[in-house]
C-alpha positions as CSV (number, residue, x, y, z in Angstrom):
1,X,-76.4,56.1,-53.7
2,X,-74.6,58.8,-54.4
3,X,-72.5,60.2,-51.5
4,X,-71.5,64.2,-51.0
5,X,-67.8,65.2,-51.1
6,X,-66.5,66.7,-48.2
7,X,-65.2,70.2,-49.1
8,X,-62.5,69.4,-46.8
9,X,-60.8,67.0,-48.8
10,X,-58.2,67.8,-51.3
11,X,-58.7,68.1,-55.1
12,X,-56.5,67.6,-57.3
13,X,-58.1,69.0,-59.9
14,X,-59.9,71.6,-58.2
15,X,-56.1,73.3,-57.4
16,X,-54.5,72.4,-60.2
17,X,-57.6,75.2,-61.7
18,X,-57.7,77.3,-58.6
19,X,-53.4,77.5,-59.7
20,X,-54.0,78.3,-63.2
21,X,-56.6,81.0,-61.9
22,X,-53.7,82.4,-59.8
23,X,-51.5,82.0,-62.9
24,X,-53.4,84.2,-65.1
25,X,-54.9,86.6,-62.9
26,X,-51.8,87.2,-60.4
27,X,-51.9,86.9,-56.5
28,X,-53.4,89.3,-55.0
29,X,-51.3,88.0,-52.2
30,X,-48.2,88.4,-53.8
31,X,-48.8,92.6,-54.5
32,X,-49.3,92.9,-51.0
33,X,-46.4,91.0,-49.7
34,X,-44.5,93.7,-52.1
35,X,-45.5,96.7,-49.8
36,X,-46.3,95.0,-46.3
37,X,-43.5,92.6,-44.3
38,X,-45.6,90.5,-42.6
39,X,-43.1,89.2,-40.0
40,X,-42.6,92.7,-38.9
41,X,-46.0,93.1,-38.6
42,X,-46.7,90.6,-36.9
43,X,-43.5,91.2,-34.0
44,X,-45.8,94.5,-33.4
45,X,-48.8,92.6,-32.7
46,X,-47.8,89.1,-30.6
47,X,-47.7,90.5,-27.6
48,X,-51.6,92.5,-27.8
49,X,-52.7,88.4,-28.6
50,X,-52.8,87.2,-25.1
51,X,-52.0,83.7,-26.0
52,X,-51.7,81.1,-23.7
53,X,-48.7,78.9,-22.9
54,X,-50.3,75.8,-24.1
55,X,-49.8,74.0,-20.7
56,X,-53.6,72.7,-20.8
57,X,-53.1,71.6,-24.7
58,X,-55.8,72.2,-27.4
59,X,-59.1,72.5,-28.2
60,X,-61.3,70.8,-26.0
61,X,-63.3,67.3,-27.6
């Protein structure tokens, strides 16, 4: 019997296409890193997050 692959898992050969993809069609990311900086946008939103310390740890089981 034939088992389903978990999505989750990496492939090899599923990024090396998803990379030539990239390769040939450009980023889309990229461009936009070109006219937005991230980090500065995102020192303007950190403190609307409300974020906790962390003190009680993760994601509950």
């Amino acid at each position: 019997m034939i088992t389903p692959r978990s999505a989750s898992k990496f492939d090899l050969f599923a990024q090396a296409g998803r990379n030539r993809k990239l390769e040939e069609v450009g980023d889309p990311l990229q461009v936009i890193a070109k006219h937005i900086d991230f980090n500065a946008l995102a020192a303007l939103v950190a403190p609307f997050l409300g974020r906790g310390d962390g003190s009680k740890g993760g994601r509950p089981a």
